[in-house]
C-alpha positions in Angstrom: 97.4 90.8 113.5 94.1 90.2 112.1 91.1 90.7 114.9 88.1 88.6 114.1 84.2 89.8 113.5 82.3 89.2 116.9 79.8 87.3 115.7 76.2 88.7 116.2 73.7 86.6 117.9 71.0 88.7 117.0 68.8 88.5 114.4 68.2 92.0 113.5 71.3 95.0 113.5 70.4 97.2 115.6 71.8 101.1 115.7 73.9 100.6 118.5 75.4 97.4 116.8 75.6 99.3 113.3 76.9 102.5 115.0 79.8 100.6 116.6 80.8 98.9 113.1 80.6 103.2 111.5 83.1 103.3 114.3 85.6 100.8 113.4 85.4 101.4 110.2 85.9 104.8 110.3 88.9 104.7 112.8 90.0 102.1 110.0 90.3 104.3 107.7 92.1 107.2 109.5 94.8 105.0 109.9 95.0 104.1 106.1 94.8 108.1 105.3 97.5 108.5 107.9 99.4 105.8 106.5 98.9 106.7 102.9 99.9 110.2 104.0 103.5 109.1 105.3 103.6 107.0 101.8 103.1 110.6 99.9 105.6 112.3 101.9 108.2 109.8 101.0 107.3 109.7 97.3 108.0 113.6 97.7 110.8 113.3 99.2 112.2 110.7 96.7 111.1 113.3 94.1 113.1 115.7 94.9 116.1 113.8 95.9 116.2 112.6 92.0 115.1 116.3 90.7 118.3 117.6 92.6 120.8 114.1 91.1 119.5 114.8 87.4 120.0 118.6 87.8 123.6 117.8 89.5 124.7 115.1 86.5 123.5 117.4 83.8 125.5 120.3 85.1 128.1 117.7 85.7 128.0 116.8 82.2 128.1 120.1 80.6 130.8 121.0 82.4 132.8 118.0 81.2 132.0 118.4 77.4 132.8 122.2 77.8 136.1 121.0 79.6 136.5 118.3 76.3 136.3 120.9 73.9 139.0 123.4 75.5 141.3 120.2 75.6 140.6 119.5 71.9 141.3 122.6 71.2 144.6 123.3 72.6 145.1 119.6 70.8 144.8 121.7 67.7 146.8 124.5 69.0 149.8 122.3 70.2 149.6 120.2 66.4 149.7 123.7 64.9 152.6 125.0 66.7 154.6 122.0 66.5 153.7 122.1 62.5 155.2 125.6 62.8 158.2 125.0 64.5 159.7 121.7 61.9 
C-alpha cells in the first residue's frame, strides 16, 4: 500500500517539515534492515541445511563405492573358487 507525499504548501522547508521527512525516512529504513535481517537468517539457514545434504550424500556415496568394491571382490573370490572346484 503505497502512502502518498502530503504535498507542501509552503514555499520554503522548514526544520520542523524536514525533521518529520528524517523521521520517515529513517523509520523506513529500520524496517528494510529488519526485513533484510529475516532475509539473512534464511539464507543461513538454507546454508546450512545444503552444508549438512552434501556432507550426508558424500558419506552416502563413499559408503556405497566401498560397499561396490567388497561385492566385486567376493565376485572374484566366488569366480576363483568355482575355477577351483571344475
Amino acid at each position: 500500500m503505497k502512502r502518498e507525499a502530503s504535498k507542501i504548501t509552503e514555499k520554503y522547508v522548514t526544520e520542523k517539515t524536514f525533521e518529520s521527512s528524517m523521521l520517515s525516512i529513517a523509520q523506513n529504513f529500520m524496517r528494510i534492515e529488519e526485513s533484510l535481517g529475516m532475509i539473512v537468517k534464511e539464507l543461513k539457514n538454507l546454508h546450512e541445511d545444503n552444508k549438512y545434504m552434501r556432507q550426508t550424500l558424500s558419506s552416502f556415496t563413499s559408503d556405497v563405492s566401498r560397499h561396490d568394491r567388497k561385492i566385486s571382490n567376493l565376485d572374484v573370490r566366488v569366480e576363483k573358487l568355482e575355477l577351483k572346484s571344475k
